[in-house]
C-alpha positions, 0 to 999 in steps of 0.5 A: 468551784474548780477553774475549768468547771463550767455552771450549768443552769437547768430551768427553771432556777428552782429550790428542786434544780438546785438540788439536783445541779447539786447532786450531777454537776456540783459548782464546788466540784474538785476534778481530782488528781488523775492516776498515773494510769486507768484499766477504764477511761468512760468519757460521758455519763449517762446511763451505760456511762454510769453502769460502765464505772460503777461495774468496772470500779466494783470489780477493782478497776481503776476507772476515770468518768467524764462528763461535760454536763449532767450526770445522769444523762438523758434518762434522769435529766430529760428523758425517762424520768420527766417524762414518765412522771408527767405522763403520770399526771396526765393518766391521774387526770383522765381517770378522774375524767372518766371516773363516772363510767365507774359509779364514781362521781367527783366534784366538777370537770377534773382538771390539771394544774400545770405548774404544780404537775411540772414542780412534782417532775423536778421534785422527784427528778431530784429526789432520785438525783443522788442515785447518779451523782458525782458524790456518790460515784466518788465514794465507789471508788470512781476518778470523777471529772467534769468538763469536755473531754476529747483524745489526745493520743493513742493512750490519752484523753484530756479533760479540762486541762488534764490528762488521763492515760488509760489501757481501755476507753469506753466512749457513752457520749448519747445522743440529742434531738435532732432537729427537724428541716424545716425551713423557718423552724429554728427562726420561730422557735421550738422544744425538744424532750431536752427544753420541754420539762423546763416549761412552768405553763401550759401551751394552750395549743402545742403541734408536735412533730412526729408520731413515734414514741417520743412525739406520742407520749408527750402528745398525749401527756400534753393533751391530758394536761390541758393543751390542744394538741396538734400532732403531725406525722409523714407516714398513714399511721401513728407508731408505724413501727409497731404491730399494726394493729397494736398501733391503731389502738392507740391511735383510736385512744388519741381520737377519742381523747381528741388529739388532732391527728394530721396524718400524711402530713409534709410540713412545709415551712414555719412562719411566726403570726403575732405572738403565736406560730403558723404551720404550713402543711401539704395534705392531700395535694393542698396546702393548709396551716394550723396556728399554734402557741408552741412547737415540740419536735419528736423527730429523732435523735443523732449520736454525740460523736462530735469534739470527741477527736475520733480521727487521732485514735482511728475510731470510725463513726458515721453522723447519723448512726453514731460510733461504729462498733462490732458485735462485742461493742468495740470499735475500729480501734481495740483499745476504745470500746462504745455503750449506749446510745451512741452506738446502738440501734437501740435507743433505750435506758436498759439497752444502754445498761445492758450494752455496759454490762457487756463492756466491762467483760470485754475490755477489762477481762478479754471477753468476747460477749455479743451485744446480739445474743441479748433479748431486748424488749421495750415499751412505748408508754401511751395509755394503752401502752404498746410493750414488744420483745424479738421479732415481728411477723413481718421481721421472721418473714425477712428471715426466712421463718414461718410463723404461727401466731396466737392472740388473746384480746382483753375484752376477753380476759376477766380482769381487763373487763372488770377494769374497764381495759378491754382495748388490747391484746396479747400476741405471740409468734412462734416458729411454725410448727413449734412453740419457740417464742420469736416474739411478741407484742402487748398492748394494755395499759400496764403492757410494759410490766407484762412483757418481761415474762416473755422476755425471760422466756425468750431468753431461758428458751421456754416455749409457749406451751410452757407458760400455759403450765405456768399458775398466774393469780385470778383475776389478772391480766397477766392470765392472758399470756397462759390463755395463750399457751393454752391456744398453743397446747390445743393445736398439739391436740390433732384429729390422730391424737384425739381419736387414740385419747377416745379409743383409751377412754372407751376402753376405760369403760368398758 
């Protein structure tokens, strides 16, 4: 192992986390002999870091990639993949609950096994590790350092004893979880999405703190897999962000599947009781509390802009919204640019790729790619899942554009009957009197494999009317997106139009 190569233990210490502290922050690492000079500097590596190198090395650049912890960032570690493979256990769980409404009997309740649902996550968190290790982006022709890098000079970063002299920087150092200030808090103990996929038992009760998409995914996977979830939320309704009407439909799947909704709720303080936790909330002017085993918080994230030295090359940042950066992602400085989540609003995997995408034009061929000409959609992954792409109605309103919207709800499309996946709905807004697409939100439980055929609409600027020309197979939920093209094809029929078409086929006959 290298001298400046510091261990990372990820929990449990398994044969599966070996595996995978193998593959993203390898003990025998040697950090190579820097070049005399690098087109790219990618301080962080998680994922705009790894689509930053990978791109700009298979392009000919010479590019040097940093990272002080696990390759592959939060998405592989404790993000995307842990969750989404716990999410999935739990979905597997409750369609057995709820097989009978299928003429399907099983053999008593269904019921998760805890300890063998996490070990799958950090099996297949594994499995897909050498996708992002340091050996593979080695052989790309990627200088691979481990340890913490910060500038040290106008044209410099040093890392772990050395320097790297570089044309262009790209700084992807992500965020983390913020935590929540709430006095007694960080003195009880609590889980965020970076120590929860560490946990080998069940809580048997666990609060979660915060009713966005983190807190709601993990609320309900949790729920699913045997806890008695709590979940507090400040505002009137989960998900508030969303459509609201696409929030409340989760919101009623959360009651029904017995979550217990704190809604309104301030908490207070934290206060430990014997081996469990008390938490102390205002709700409707009292004051009560609810005793759980564990806490996991939801709230947030900030952006890792700190040990950086950001002041030497006189690049600008703010603590809370991360790396300041113009519409091209670069900074205050020309020479340093920013991707991912550091410096978006956007706090999603394939924004963070996609915003890569963008600085390898920029820095490395003057390029002037706008980060804002991109059509963005993303998923909340619930069950039912909420899936959104562009604006909401509420967004055009502030813009000054009237809209026209159109809706179809699956208890009437054939497929979601058949299926049991009545509750949802495909939304469109378009411009008033016109059939440009400036948004649109599924709710289903697939939403997330569904929107992106709005969203290569949106962006080849294919009208609603369009897709209602488009065949889908029958019976698919999908069909739901040309029932709407159809709603829109119908309002072109006017009363002038269809007294013209009448007096066309009376002639016809005669």
């Amino acid at each position: 192992m290298s001298a400046h190569i510091q261990p990372i233990l990820v929990r449990p210490a398994d044969a599966h986390n070996a595996r995978l502290v193998s593959n993203v922050h390898p003990l025998d690492w040697q950090n190579p002999t820097p070049a005399p000079c690098y087109n790219l500097v990618v301080i962080g590596a998680g994922t705009a870091g790894l689509v930053t190198a990978a791109g700009a090395a298979g392009l000919g650049a010479k590019v040097a990639l940093v990272e002080k912890s696990l390759l592959g960032g939060d998405c592989l570690n404790v993000g995307c993949v842990p969750s989404k493979a716990i999410i999935r256990s739990g979905r597997a769980v409750f369609d057995a609950k709820e097989a009978g409404h299928f003429g399907v009997r099983v053999g008593g309740p269904a019921q998760a096994d805890f300890a063998a649902v996490m070990e799958r996550m950090r099996k297949l968190r594994a499995d897909l590790s050498p996708n992002d290790s340091a050996q593979r982006f080695a052989k790309l022709g990627v200088d691979v350092f481990l340890g913490e890098a910060r500038f040290a000079g106008p044209d410099t970063v040093e890392v772990a004893g050395q320097t790297l002299r570089f044309k262009r920087a790209v700084i992807a150092t992500g965020a983390r979880a913020t935590e929540p200030p709430i006095p007694g808090l960080t003195e009880v103990g609590y889980l965020t999405n970076e120590t929860v996929f560490s946990l080998t038992q069940c809580p048997p009760r666990l609060a979660v703190i915060g009713g966005g998409p983190i807190g709601c995914e993990l609320a309900q996977a949790f729920q699913r897999l045997g806890s008695q979830v709590s979940l507090f939320h400040k505002n009137a309704h989960l998900l508030d962000r969303e459509d609201t009407e696409a929030a409340a439909i989760v919101q009623s799947a959360f009651i029904r599947e017995e979550v217990t909704l704190h809604l309104n709720a301030k908490i207070i303080r934290v206060e430990r009781n014997g081996g469990a936790k008390n938490i102390w909330y205002e709700s409707q002017g009292k004051e009560v509390s609810v005793v759980v085993d564990e806490i996991l918080s939801g709230t947030g994230r900030a952006p890792n802009v700190e040990g950086l030295n950001l002041e030497t090359v006189g690049v600008q940042y703010d603590r809370r919204k991360g790396i300041l950066v113009n519409d091209c992602l670069q900074t205050s400085n020309p020479h340093i640019y920013g991707a991912g989540d550091v410096c978006l609003d956007w706090k999603f995997t394939h924004a963070a790729d996609f915003s890569a995408r963008i600085v390898i034009q920029n820095a490395l061929f003057l390029g002037r790619k706008k980060a804002s000409v991109l059509t963005m959609p993303w998923c909340t992954y619930t069950d039912p899942e909420i899936a959104h792409v562009g604006f909401y109605e509420r967004d055009a309103r502030e813009r000054g554009m009237e809209v026209d919207t159109y809706v179809r709800e699956f208890k009437e499309v054939d497929r979601a009957v058949l299926d049991g996946e009545e509750d949802g709905f495909v939304k469109f807004h378009v411009r008033k009197g016109h059939d440009e697409i400036l948004g649109a939100t599924i709710v289903a439980r697939h939403a997330g494999e569904m929107i992106s055929e709005i969203s290569v609409a949106m962006a080849a600027r294919i009208g609603l009317g369009k897709l209602a020309s488009v065949i889908h197979p029958y019976p698919t939920q999908a069909e739901a997106l040309r029932q709407c093209g159809d709603a829109y094809n119908r309002t072109r029929l006017t009363r002038t139009v269809k007294k013209w078409m009448g007096r066309w086929l009376a002639w016809q006959r005669r």
